[in-house]
N, C-alpha and C positions, 0 to 999 in steps of 0.2 A: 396227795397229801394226807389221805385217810392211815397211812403207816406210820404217822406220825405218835409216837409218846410224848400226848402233853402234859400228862402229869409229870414226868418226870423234866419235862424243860420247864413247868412252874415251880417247881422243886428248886429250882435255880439261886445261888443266894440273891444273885441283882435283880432277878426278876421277883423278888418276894419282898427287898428294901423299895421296888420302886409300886409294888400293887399296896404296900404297907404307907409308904408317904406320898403316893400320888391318890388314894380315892379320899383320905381326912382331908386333903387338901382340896378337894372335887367337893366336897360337901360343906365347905368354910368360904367355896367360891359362892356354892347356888343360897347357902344361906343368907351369905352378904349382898345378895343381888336383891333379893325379896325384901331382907329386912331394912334396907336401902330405901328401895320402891315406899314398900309399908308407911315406915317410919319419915318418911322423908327426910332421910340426912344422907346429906351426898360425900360424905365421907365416906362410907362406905362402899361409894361408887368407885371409889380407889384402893378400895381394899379387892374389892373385888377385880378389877382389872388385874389386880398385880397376883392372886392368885389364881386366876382364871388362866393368867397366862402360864405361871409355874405348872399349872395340872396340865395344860398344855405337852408343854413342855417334856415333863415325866412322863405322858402317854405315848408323846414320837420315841422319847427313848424305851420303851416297853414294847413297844412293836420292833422297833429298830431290832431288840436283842431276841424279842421272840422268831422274824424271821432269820439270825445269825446262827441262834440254835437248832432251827429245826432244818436250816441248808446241813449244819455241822451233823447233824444227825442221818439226813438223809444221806450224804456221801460217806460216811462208817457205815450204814447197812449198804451202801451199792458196793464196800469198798470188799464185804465178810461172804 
């Protein structure tokens, strides 16, 4: 897997929409958790679930497309 170009599979438009609205949303989870805890309002304990689970979410899809690209990549070099 070291012949891999990952600049160019981060280059990717989907992989650049989902590193662009999955880590605000990784940092809107881990805030709402702390300022939850802190502050004590558990409101935010739902805020946080529901983003926790969204970042979730966009990370399985971020892996998902990083290994489809870099299969799709390495079978064009086996293929040249």
């Amino acid at each position: 897997m070291s012949s891999l170009d990952r600049k160019a599979i981060r280059a990717d438009k989907w992989m650049q929409r989902f590193m662009k609205t999955g880590i605000p949303v990784a940092v809107v989870s881990v805030l709402s958790l702390w300022a939850g805890w802190l502050l004590k309002i558990p409101a935010l304990g739902s805020v946080f679930m529901i983003t926790a689970s969204t970042a979730l979410v966009i990370g399985m899809l971020y892996n998902i497309r990083f290994v489809i690209l870099s299969v799709r990549q390495i079978k064009t070099k086996q293929d040249d």
